[in-house]
Residue frames as qw, qx, qy, qz and C-alpha x, y, z in Angstrom:
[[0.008, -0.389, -0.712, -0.585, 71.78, 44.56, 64.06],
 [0.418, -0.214, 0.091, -0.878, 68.92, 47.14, 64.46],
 [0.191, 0.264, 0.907, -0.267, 65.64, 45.70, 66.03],
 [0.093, -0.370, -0.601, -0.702, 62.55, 45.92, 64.05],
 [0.455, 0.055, 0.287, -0.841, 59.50, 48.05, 65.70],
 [0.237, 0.381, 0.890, -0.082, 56.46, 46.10, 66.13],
 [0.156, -0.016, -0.404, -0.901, 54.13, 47.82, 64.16],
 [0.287, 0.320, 0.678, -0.596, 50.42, 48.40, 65.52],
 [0.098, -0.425, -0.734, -0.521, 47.47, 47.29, 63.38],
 [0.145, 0.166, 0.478, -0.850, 45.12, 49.64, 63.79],
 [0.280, 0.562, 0.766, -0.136, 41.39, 49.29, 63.14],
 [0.134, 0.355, 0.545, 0.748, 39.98, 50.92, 60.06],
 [0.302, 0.340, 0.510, -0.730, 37.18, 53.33, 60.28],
 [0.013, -0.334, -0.908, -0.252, 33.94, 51.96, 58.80],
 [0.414, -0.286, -0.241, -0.830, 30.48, 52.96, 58.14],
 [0.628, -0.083, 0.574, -0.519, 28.01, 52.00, 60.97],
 [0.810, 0.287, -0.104, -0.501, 26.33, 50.01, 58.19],
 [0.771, 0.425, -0.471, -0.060, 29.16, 48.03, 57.98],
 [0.262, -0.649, 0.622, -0.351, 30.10, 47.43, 60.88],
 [0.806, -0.223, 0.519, -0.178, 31.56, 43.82, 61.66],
 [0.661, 0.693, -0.214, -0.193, 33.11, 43.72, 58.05],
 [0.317, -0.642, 0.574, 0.397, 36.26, 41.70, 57.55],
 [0.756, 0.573, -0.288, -0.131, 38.11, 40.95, 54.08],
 [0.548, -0.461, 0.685, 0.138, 40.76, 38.74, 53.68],
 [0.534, 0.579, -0.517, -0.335, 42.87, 37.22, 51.22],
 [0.841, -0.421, 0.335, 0.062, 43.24, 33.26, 51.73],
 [0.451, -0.501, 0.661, 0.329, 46.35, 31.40, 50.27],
 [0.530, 0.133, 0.688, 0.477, 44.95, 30.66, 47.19],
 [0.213, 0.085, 0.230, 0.946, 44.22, 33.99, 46.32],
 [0.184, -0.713, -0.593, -0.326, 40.22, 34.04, 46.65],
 [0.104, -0.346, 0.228, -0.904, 38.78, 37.10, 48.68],
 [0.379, -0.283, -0.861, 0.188, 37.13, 35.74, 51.92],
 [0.008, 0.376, -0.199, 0.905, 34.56, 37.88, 53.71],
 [0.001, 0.161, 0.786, -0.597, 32.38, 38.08, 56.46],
 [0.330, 0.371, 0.014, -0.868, 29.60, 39.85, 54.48],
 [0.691, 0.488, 0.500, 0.182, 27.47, 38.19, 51.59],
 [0.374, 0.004, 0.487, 0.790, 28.67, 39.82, 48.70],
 [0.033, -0.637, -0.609, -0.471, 25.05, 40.66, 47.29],
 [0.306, -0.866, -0.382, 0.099, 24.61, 43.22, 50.76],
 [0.445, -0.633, 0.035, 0.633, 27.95, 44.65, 50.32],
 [0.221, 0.089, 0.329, 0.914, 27.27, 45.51, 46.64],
 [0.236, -0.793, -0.553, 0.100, 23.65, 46.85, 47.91],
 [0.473, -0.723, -0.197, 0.463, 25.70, 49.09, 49.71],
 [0.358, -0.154, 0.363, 0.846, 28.13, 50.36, 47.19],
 [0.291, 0.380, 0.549, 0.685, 25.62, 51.48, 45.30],
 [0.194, -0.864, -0.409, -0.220, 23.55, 53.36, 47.29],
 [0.481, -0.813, 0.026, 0.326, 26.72, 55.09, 48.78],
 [0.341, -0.478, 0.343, 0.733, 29.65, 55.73, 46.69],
 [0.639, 0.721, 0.008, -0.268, 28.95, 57.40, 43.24],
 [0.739, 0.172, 0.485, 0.434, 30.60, 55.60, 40.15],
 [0.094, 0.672, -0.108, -0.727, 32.30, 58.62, 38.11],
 [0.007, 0.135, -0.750, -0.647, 31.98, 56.50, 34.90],
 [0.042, -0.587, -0.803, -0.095, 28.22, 56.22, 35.24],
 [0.011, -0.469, -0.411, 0.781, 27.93, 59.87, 36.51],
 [0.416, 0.453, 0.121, -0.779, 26.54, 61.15, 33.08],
 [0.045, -0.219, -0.906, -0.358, 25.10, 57.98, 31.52],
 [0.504, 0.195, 0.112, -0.834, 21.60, 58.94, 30.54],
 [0.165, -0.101, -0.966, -0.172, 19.56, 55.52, 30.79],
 [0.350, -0.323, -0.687, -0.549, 16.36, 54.75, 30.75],
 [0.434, -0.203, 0.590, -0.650, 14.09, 54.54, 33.41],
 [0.124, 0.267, 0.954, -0.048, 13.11, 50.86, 34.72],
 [0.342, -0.276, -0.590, -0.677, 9.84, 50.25, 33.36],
 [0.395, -0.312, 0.334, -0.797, 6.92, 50.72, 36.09],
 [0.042, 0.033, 0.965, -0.258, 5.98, 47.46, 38.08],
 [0.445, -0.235, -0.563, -0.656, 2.77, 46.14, 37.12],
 [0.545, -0.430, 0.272, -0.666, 0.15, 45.86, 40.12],
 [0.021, 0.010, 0.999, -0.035, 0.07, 42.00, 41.26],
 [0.610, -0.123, -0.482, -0.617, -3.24, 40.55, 40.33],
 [0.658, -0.214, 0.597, -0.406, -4.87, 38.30, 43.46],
 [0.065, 0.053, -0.994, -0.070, -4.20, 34.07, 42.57],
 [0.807, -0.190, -0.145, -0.541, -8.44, 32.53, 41.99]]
């Protein structure tokens, strides 16, 4: 019988920003990461452009009202 090559895992390349990322899949299927979730969709958005949003024409948020000092 042939022998199987090992096969080197090699390290992704990553954005600095992300650096220290791992995903993983565990055994019951969930997606496990090393990130919160809430900083790694942060990220998507301000970096990869969504072509099904590219020519949605929404509103602009409404302008934040000044805070008001607490008597």
């Amino acid at each position: 019988m042939a022998k199987k090559k090992a096969i080197a895992k090699e390290k992704a390349k990553i954005n600095p920003d992300l650096e220290g990322l791992s995903v993983n899949i565990n055994s019951l299927g969930e997606v496990v990461t090393s990130y919160d979730i809430d900083k790694l969709n942060q990220f998507l958005n301000d970096n990869v452009d969504d072509k099904k949003l590219r020519d949605r024409k929404d509103e602009e948020p409404p302008a934040k009202k000044p805070k008001t000092p607490k008597k």
